[in-house]
Steps between C-alpha positions, in 0.01 A plus 500: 500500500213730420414776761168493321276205361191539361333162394198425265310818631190566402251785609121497401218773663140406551241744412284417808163698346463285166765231589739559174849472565780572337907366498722771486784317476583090469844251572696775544863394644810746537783475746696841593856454656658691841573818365313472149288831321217331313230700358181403373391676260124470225201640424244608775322237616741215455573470885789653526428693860270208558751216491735804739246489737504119561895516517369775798291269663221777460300271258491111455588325211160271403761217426846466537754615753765765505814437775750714636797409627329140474213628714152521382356828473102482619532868675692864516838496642774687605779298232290685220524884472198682265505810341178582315418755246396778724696505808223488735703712782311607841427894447549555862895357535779643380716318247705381742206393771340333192829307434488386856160418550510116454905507666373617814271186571859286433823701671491751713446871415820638478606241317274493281529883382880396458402298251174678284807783490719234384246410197380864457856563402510205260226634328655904535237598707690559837425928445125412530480272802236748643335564203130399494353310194336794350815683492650266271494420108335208369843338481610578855202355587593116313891585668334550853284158377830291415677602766235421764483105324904493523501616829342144590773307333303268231634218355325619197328872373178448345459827271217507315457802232647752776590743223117480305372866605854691413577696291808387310762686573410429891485138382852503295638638868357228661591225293859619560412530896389144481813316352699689718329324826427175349935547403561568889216262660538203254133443554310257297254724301139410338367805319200531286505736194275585198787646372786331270780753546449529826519143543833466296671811695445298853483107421770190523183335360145622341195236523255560211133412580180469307146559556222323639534202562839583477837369604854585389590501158845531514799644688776734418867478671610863509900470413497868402815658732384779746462779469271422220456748228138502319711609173702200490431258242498247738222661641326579279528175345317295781278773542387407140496129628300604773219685315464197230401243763261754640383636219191278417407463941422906488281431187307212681463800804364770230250238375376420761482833701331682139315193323387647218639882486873292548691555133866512373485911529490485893667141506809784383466712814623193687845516347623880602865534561535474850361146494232532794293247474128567644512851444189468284315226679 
């Protein structure tokens, strides 16, 4: 049984001054299973963090429904965890006050500093339980931010592009940091990427999407054994696969983001090594 079903969702906005609208995103349907990674991963403005946010009951799908644990999702709640791109920490806690925050309002006190402590160690940050947010790196900051959704218990950790702003060798740390809790938690994971590697490192399963009015296009079962090495043929291999399939939905974005200054010289900046996508967009 899926922990996750997301049926025949569709999301449209409504441009209220000249009454356009556009769809985003159409019939898209994708089940995740109790204890799955899934990543979805395209070019900006396919929906990606969109489609996230509906899973998150912050937004609402325009048709469609998405259920968890056979329950439809029309709001927030505390089964789903969500760790954005910038950690969005309050300046005046500590780490450990800002881990607690939301506990407090649950359990009681104590008990709930027993357990941000118990997270803040998951996440090796125990030494700076009385650290304040501007005392911290960028990446202690999204390790303070994952530890403060765990410390809820989710059913499932909605992620989406927490690693974006880093640099990458904070972001190579944290991808390690990150298979090591989802190892010990065996939470069910949706994470949202621009980036292919990163995708491959952390996924049992990456969903490719297109652009508007997009949908998936197809999905990838990861079967590469961990710890994945980006040298492997294997690797390197699907992320070949990967870039084909995508190839042609980054030149629809270019188009349409440069009309007529878009040509085959700056379609090549799409394709650097690292395999970013929406660096240039």
């Amino acid at each position: 049984m899926a922990e996750v079903q997301i049926k025949n969702v569709s999301k449209t906005f409504h441009n209220k001054d000249d009454k356009t609208a556009y769809t985003v995103f159409e019939n898209i349907n994708l089940d995740l299973k109790s204890g799955e990674f899934v990543s979805l991963l395209g070019p900006s403005g396919c929906g990606k963090s969109t489609l996230l946010n509906i899973v998150a009951g912050l937004d609402q799908a325009t048709t469609g429904t998405v259920e968890v644990s056979n329950q439809v999702i029309t709001s927030p709640g505390s089964d789903r965890g969500v760790v954005f791109q910038e950690a969005a920490l309050m300046p005046w806690l500590t780490v450990l006050e800002n881990v607690m925050f939301a506990l407090k309002k649950k359990i009681k006190k104590e008990e709930a500093k027993k357990k941000a402590i118990e997270y803040l160690k998951l996440v090796h940050l125990s030494k700076f339980i009385n650290s304040y947010p501007h005392e911290l790196s960028g990446g202690m900051k999204q390790r303070v931010s994952i530890a403060r959704a765990l410390a809820m218990d989710p059913k499932i950790l909605l992620m989406d592009e927490p690693f974006g702003a880093l640099d990458e060798q904070t972001r190579s740390m944290l991808h390690k940091e990150v298979q090591y809790i989802w190892e010990e938690t065996k939470k069910t994971i949706l994470f949202v990427t621009h980036n292919i590697r990163e995708a491959i490192l952390l996924s049992d399963r990456i969903v490719l999407m297109g652009v508007r009015p997009g949908g998936i296009i197809k999905t990838f079962d990861v079967t590469i054994p961990r710890p994945r090495k980006q040298a492997s043929p294997e690797f390197i291999k699907l992320e070949e696969e990967i870039m084909e399939h995508l190839a042609g939905e980054i030149e629809k974005v270019m188009r349409e983001e440069m009309g007529d200054d878009y040509n085959s010289k700056k379609a090549a900046l799409l394709y650097g090594t690292h395999r970013d996508m929406g660096d240039h967009i």
